[in-house]
N, C-alpha and C positions, 0 to 999 in steps of 0.2 A: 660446920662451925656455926655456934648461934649468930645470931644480931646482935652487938654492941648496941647497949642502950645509952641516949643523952645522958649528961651527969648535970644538965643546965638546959635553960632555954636556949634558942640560939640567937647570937648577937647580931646584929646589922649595923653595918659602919659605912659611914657616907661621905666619900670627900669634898668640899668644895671648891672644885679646878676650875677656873674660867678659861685659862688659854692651853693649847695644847703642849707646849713645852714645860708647864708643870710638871706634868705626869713622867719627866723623864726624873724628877727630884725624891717623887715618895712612893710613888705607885709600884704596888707590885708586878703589876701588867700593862705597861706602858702605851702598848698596842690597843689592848682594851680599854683602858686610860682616855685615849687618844678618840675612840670611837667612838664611848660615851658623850665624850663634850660635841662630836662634831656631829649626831644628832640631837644634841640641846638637851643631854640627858647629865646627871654625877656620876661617876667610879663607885662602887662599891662592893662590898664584903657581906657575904651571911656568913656567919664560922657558928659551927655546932660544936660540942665539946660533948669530948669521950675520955674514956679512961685513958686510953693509948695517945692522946693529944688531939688538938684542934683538926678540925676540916673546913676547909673555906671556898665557897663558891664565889666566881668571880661574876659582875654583870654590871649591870646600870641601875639608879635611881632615877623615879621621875614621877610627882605629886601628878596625879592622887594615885595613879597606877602602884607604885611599891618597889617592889622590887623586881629587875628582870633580869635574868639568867641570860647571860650571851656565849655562845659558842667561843673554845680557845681555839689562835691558830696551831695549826700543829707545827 
């Protein structure tokens, strides 16, 4: 099967949680949510877009770094 190619760039969505009980109200990944802030980092989203629908990696924001990819638990 080929590669599905992008239909867009991908987007980066960043939330701004301060306390850890936030993240039990919007976050997709609460756990992750939770992680982010309690290293002084945001929740965030990259979602790429394909023909078959979105893909979204989960991780952390943190200026100037970017964006980082965090491990799910399983």
């Amino acid at each position: 099967m080929a590669k599905e190619e992008e239909i867009s760039k991908p987007l980066l969505r960043v939330w701004p949680a301060f306390r850890p009980e936030e993240c039990e109200d919007w976050a997709i990944l609460p756990y992750l949510c939770k992680r982010c802030i309690l290293q002084g980092k945001q929740y965030a989203q990259k979602i790429f877009f394909y023909e078959s629908g979105p893909y979204r990696l989960h991780g952390c924001y943190l200026e100037p770094e970017g964006f980082i990819l965090e491990e799910e638990e399983k």
